[in-house]
N, CA, C and O of each residue as an XYZ file, in Angstrom:
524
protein
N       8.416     11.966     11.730
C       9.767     11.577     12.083
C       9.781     10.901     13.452
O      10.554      9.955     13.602
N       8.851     11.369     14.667
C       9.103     11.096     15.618
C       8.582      9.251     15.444
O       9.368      8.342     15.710
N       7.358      9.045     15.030
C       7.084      7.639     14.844
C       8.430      6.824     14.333
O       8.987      5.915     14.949
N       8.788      7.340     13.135
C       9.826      6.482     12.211
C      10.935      5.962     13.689
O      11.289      4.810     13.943
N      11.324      7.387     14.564
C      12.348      7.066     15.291
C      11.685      6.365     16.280
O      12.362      5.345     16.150
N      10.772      6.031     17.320
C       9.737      5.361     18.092
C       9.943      3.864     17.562
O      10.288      2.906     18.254
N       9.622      3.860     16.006
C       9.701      2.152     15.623
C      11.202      1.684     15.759
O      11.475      0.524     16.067
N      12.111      2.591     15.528
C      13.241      1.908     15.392
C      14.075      1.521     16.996
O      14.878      0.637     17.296
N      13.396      2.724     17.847
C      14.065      2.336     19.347
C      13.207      1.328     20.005
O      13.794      0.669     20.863
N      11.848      1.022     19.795
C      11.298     -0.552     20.165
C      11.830     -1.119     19.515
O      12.196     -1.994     20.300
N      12.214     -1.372     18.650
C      12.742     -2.379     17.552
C      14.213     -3.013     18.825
O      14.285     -4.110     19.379
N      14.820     -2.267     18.887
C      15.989     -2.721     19.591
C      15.676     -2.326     21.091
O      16.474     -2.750     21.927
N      14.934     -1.797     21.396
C      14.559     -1.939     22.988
C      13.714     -3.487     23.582
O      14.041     -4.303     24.444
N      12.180     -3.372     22.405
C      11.721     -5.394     22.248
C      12.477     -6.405     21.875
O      12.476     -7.485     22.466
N      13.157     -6.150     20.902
C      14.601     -6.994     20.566
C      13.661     -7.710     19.344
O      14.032     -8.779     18.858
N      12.287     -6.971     18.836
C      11.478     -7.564     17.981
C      10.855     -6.745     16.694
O      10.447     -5.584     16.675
N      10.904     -7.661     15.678
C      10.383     -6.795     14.703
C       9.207     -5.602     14.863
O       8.085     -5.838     15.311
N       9.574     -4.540     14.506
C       8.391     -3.177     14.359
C       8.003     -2.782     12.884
O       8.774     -2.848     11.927
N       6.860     -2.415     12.847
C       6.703     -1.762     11.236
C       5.685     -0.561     11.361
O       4.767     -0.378     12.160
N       6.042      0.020     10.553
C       5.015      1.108     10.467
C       4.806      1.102      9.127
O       5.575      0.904      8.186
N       2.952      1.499      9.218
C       2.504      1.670      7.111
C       1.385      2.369      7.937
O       0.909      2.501      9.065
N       1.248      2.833      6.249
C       0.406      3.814      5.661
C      -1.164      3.742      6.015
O      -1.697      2.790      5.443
N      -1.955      4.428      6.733
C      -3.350      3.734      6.746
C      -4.564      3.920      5.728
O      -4.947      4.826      4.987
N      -4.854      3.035      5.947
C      -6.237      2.697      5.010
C      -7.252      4.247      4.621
O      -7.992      4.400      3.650
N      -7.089      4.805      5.250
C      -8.031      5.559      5.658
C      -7.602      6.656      7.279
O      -6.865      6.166      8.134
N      -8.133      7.965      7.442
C      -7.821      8.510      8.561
C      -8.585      7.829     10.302
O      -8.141      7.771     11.449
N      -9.821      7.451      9.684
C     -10.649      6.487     10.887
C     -10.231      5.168     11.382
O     -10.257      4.723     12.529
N      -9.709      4.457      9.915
C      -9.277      2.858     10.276
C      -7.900      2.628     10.867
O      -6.962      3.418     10.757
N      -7.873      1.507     11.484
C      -7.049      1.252     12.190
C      -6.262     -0.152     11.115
O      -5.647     -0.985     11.781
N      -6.282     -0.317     10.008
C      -5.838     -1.008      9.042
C      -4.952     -0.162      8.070
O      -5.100      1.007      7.713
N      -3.797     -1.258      7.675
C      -2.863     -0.576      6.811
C      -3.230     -0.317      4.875
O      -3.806     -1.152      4.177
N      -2.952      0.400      4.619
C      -2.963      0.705      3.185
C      -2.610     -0.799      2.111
O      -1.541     -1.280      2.487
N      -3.171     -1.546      1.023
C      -1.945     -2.333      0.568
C      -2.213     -1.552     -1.185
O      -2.262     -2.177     -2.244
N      -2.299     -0.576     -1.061
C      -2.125      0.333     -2.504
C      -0.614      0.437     -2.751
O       0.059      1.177     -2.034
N       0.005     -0.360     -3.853
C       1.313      0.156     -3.907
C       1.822      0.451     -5.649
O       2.530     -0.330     -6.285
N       1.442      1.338     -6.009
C       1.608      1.808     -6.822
C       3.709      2.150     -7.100
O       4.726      1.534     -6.783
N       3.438      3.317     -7.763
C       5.382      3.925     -7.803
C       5.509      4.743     -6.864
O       6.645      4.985     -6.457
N       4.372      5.382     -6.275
C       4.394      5.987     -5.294
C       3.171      5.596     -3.700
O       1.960      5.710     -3.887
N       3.638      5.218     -2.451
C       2.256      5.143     -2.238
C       1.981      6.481     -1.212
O       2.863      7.228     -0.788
N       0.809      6.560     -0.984
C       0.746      7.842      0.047
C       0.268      7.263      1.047
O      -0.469      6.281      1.137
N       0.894      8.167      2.076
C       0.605      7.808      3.543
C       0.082      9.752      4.061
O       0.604     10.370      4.989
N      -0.859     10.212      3.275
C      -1.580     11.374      3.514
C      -2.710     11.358      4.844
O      -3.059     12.381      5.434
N      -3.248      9.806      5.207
C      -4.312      9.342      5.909
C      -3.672      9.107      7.184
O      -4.394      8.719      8.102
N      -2.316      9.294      7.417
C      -1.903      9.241      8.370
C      -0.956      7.284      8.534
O      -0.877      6.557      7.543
N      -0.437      6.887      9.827
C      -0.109      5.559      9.837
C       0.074      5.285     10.672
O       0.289      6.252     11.402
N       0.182      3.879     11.414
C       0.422      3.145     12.710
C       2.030      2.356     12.536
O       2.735      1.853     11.661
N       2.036      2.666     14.136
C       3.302      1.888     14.378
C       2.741      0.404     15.344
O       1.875      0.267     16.208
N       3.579     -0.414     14.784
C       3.199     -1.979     15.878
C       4.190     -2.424     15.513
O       5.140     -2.075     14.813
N       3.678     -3.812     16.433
C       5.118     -5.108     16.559
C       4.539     -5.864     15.733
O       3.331     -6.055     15.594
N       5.393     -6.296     15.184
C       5.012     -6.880     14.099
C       5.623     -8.435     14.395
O       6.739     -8.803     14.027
N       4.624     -9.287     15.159
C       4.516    -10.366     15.955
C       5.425    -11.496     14.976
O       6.544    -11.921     15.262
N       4.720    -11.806     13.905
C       4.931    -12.656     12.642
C       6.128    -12.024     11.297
O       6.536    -12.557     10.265
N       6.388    -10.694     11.917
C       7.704    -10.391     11.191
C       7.590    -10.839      9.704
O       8.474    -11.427      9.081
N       5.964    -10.350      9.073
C       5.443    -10.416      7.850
C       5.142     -9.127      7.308
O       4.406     -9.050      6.324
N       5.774     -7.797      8.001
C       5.218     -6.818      7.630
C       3.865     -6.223      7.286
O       3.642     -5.482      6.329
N       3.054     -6.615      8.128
C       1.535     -6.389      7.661
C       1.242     -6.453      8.920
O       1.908     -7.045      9.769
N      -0.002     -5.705      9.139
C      -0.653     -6.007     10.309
C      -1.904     -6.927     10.706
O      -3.024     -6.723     10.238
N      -1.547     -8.195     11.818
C      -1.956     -8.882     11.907
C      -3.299     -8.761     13.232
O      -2.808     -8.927     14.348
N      -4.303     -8.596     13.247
C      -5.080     -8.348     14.263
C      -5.149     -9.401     14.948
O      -5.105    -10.472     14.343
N      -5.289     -9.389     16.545
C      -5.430    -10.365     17.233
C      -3.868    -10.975     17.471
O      -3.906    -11.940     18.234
N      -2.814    -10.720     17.108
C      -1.585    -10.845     17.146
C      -0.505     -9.686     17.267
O       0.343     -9.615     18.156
N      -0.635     -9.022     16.491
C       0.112     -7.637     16.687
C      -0.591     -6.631     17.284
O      -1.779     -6.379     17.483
N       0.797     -5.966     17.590
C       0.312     -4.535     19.415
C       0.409     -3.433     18.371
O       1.175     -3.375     17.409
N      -0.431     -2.658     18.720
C      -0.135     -1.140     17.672
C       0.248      0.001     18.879
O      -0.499      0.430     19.759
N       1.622      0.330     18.624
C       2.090      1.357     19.814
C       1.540      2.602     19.650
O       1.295      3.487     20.470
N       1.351      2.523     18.224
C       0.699      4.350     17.728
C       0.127      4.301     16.758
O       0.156      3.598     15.749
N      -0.618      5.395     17.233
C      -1.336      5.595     15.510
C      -1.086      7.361     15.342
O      -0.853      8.081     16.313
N      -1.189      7.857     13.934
C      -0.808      9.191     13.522
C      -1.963      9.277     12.438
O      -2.106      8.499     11.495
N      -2.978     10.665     12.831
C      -3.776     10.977     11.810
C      -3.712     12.088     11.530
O      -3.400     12.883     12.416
N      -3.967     12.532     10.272
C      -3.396     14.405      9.971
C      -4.063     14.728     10.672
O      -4.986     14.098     11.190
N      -3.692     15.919     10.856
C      -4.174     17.343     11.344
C      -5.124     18.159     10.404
O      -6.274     18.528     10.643
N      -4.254     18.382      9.106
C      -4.542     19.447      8.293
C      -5.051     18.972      6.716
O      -4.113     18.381      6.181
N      -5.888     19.026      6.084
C      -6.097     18.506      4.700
C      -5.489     19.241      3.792
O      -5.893     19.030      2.649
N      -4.587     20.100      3.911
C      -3.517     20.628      2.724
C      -2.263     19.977      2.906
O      -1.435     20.794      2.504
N      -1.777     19.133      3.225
C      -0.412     18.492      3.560
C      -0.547     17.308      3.051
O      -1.525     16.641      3.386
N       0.159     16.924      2.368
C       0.153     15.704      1.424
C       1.591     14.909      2.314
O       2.349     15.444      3.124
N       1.597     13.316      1.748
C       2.611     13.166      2.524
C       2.722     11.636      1.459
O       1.715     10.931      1.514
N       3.669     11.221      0.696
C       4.082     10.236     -0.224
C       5.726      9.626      0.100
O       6.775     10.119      0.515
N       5.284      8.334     -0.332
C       6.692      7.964      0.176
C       6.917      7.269     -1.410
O       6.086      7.102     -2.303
N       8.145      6.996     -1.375
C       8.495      6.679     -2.948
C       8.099      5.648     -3.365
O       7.801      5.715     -4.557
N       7.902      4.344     -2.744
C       7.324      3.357     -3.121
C       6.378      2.594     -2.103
O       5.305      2.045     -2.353
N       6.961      2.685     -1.045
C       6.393      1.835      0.131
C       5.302      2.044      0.843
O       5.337      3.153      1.376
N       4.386      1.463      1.063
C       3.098      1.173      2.140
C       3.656      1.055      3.781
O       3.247      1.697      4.748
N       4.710      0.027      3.735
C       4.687     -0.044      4.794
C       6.615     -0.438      5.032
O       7.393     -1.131      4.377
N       6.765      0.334      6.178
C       8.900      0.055      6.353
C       8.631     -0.838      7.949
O       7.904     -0.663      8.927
N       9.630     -1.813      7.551
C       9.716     -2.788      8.943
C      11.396     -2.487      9.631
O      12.416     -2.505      8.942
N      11.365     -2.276     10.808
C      12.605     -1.891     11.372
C      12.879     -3.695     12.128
O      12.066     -4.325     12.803
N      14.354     -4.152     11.683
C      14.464     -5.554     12.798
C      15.115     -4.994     13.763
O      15.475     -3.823     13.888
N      15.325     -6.404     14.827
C      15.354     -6.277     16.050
C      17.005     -5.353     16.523
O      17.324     -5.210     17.703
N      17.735     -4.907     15.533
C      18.813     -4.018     15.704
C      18.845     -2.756     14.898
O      19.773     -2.195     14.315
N      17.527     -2.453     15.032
C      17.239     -1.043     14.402
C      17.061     -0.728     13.758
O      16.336      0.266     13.759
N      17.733     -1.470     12.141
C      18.379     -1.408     11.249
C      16.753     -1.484      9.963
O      15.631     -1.587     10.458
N      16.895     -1.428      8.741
C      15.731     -1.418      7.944
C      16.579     -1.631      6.745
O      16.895     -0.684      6.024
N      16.950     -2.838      6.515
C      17.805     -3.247      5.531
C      17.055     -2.699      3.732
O      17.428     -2.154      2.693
N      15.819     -3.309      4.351
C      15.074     -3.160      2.789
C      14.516     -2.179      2.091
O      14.014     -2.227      0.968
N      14.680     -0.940      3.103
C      13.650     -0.128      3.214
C      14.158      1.219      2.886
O      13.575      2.227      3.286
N      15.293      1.265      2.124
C      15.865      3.167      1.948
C      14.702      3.653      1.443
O      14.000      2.993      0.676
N      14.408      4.874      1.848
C      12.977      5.141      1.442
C      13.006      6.829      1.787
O      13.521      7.425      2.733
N      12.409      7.217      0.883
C      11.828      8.924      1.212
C      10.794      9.320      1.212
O      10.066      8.954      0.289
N      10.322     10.129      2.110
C       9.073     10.578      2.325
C       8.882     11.997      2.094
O       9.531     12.778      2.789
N       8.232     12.357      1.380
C       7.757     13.598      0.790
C       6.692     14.108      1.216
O       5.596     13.563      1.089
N       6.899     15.310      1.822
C       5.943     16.207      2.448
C       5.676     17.261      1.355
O       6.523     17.453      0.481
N       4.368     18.036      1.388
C       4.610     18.901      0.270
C       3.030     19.952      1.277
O       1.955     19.541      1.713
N       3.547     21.090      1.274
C       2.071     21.780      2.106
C       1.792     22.606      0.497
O       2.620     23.278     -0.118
N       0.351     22.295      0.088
C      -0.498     22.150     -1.173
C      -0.429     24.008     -1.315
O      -0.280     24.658     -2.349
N      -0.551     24.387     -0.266
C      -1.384     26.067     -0.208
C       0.015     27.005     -0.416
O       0.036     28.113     -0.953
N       1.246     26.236      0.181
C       2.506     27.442     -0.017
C       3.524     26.169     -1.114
O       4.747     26.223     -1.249
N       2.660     25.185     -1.724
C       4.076     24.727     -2.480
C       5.409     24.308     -1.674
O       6.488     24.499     -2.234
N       5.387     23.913     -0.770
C       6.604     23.868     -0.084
C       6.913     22.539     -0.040
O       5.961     21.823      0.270
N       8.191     21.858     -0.305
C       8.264     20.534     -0.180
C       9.531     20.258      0.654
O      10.397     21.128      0.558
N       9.781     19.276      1.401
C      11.125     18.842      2.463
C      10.686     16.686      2.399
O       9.642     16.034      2.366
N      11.861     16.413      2.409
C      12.124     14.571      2.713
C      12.254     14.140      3.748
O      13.035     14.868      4.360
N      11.847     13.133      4.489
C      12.626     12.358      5.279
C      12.987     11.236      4.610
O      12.177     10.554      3.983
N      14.749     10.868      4.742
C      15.109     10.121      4.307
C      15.745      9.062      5.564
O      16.550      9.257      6.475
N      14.919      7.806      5.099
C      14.980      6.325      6.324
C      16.388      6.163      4.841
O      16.532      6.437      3.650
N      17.016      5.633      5.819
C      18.676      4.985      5.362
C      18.566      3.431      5.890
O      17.931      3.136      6.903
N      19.060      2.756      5.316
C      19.131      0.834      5.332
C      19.341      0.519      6.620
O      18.911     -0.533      7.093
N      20.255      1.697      7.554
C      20.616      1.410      8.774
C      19.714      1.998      9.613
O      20.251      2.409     10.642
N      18.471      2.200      9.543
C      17.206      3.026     10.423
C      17.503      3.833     10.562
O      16.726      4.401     11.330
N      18.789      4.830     10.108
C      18.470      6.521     10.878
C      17.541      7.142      9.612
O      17.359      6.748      8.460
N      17.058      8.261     10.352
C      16.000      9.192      9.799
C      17.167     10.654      9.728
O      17.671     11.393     10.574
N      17.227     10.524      8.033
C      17.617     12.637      7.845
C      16.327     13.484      7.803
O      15.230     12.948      7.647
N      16.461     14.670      7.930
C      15.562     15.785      7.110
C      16.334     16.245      5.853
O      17.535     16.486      5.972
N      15.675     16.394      4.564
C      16.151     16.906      3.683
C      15.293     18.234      3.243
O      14.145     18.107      2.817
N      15.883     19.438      3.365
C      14.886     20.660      2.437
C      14.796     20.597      0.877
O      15.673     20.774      0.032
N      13.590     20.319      0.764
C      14.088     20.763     -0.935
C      13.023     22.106     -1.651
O      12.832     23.200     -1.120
N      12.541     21.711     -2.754
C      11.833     22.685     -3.908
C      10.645     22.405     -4.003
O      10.052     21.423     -3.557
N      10.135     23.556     -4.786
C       8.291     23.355     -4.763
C       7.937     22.092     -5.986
O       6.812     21.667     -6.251
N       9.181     21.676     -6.587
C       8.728     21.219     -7.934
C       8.611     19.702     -7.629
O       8.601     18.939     -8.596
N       8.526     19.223     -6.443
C       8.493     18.055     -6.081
C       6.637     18.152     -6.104
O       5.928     17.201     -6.432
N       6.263     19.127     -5.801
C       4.772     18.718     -5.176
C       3.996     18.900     -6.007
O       2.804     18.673     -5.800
């Protein structure tokens, strides 16, 4: 959550496109482009500026403000469709309503974050039957 909110206050603090996706891998510093119905962002993900406002990360052009790698290998973490959510330069993530599904593997436990069109981030609790 704290990244999601990080991209969206550069977003309107640079006055420039930000994106954050899914990474390749927990070592690489490259984004996921697996996009299935669901994609997972379990490997962790980076936040950058997204220079060319192409949603992808461009090396040698785009700044990566953060990167996030799990902690724990029982925590799964899926978002409903997306690899990667781009916040523009007023916060906002028009394209991008999106939920992210946490699920900890060992107690069944599942909770959402839900990104809304207008960049805010909810928490949602839910049920084990998501995971």
């Amino acid at each position: 959550m704290a990244d999601l909110m990080l991209a969206r206050s550069e977003s309107v603090t640079q006055g420039r496109s930000i994106s954050v996706c899914a990474l390749d891998s927990p070592s690489a510093e490259t984004c996921t482009t697996d996009s299935g119905d669901t994609s997972d962002w379990t490997n962790g993900w980076l936040v950058f500026v997204d220079v060319d406002e192409q949603n992808d990360l461009d090396s040698g052009t785009d700044e990566i403000l953060s990167i996030y790698t799990p902690a724990a290998d029982f925590v799964s973490l899926r978002n409903d469709s997306k690899d990667s959510i781009q916040f523009n330069r007023q916060g906002g993530a028009p394209l991008f309503n999106s939920t992210f599904t946490f699920c900890h593997e060992k107690a069944s436990i599942y909770n959402a974050l839900v990104l809304s069109s207008t960049g805010r981030v909810a928490y949602k609790a839910g049920d084990s039957s998501k995971c």
